[in-house]
C-alpha positions as CSV (number, residue, x, y, z in Angstrom):
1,X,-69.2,-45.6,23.7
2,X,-67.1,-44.2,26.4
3,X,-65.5,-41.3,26.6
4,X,-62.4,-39.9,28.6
5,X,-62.6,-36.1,29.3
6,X,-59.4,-34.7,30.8
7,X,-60.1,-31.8,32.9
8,X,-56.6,-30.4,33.9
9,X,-54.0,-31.4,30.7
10,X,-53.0,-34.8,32.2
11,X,-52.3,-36.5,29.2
12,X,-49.8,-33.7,27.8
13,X,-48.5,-36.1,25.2
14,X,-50.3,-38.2,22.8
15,X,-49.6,-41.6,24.3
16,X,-53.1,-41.8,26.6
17,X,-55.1,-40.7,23.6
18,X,-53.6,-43.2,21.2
19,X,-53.3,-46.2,23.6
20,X,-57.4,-45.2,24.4
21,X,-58.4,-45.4,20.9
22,X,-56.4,-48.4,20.2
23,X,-56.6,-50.6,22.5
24,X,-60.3,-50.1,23.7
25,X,-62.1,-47.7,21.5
26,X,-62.2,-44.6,23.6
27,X,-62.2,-41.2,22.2
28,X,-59.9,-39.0,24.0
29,X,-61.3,-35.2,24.5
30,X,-59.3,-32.3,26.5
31,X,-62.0,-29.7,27.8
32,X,-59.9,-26.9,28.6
33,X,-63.6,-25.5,30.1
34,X,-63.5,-27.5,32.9
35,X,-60.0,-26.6,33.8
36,X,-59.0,-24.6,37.0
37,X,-56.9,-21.9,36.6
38,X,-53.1,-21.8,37.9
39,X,-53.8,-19.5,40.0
40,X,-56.4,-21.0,41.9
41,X,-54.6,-24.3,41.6
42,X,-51.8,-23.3,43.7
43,X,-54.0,-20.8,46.1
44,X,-54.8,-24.0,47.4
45,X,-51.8,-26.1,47.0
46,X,-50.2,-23.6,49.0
47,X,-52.8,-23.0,51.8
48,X,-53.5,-19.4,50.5
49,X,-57.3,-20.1,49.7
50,X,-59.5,-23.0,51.8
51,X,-60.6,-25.6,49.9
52,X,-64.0,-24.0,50.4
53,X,-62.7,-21.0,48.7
54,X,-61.7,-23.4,45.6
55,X,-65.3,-24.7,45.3
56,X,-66.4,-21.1,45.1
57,X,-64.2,-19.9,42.3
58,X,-64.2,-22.8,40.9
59,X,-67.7,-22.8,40.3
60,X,-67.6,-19.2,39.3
61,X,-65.1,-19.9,36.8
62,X,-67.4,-22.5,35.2
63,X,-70.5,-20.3,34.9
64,X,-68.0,-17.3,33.9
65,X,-67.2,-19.9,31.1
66,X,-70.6,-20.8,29.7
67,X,-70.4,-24.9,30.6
68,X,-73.4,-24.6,32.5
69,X,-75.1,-23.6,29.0
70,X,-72.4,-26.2,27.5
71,X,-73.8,-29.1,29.5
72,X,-77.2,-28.1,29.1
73,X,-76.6,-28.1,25.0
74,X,-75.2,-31.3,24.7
75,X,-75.7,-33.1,27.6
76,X,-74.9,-36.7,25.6
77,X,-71.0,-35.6,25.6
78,X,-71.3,-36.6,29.0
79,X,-73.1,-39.9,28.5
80,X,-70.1,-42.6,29.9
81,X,-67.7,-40.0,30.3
82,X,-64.9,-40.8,32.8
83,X,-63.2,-37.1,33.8
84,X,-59.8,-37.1,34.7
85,X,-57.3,-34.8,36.4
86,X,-54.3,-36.0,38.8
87,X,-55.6,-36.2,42.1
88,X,-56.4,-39.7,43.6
89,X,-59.4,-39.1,46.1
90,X,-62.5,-36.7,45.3
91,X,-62.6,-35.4,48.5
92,X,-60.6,-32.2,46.9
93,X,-60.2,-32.8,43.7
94,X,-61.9,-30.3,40.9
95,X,-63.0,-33.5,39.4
96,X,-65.7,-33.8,41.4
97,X,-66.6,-30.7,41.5
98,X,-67.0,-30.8,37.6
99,X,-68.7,-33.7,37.7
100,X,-71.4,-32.4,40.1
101,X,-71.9,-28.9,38.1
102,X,-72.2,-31.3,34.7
103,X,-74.9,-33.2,36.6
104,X,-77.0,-30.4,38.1
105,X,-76.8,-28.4,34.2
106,X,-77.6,-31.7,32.6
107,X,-80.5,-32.4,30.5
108,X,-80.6,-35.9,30.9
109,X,-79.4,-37.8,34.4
110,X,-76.4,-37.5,34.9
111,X,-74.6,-40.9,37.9
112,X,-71.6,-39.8,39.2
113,X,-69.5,-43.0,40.2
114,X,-66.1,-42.4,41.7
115,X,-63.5,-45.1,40.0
């Protein structure tokens, strides 16, 4: 089973959460713990933090929220997870960054493949 994990709110209606369960079977799951605040969101954006700076909080803001003990809890809601958010490339994209503190606070391995 697959699931999809939106990590910043991008499906704000209901249509990618029905069409996911219909059509292929894929639970839909927002994890509001995984998602970056506004503020650090348009720090960035706006050139008022580097993306270096993002990472940083970022990661704070994940411990400061408990997923590392989360992940390391029940590391099979991960297992075929696809996380989404709105940016295109990982390069910087929190995305990734999620991804890569889910895998090192993981009980089990964790592949991070970029779709």
């Amino acid at each position: 089973m697959r699931t999809l994990l939106d990590t910043n709110g991008f499906a704000k209606d209901q249509d990618l959460k029905y069409f996911l369960q219909t059509i292929n079977g894929i639970p839909y799951v927002y994890q509001q713990e995984l998602t970056p605040t506004k503020e650090i969101m348009t720090g960035f954006r706006d050139k008022k933090i580097t993306w270096l700076e993002f990472e940083e909080i970022y990661n704070g803001l994940l411990e400061t929220r408990g997923v590392a003990d989360m992940v390391k809890k029940d590391s099979g809601q991960f297992e075929n997870a696809c996380l989404l958010c709105s940016e295109a490339e990982p390069t910087h994209c929190h995305r990734r960054l999620a991804a890569e503190f889910i895998k090192a606070n993981a009980s089990v391995a964790v592949e991070i493949v970029h779709l």
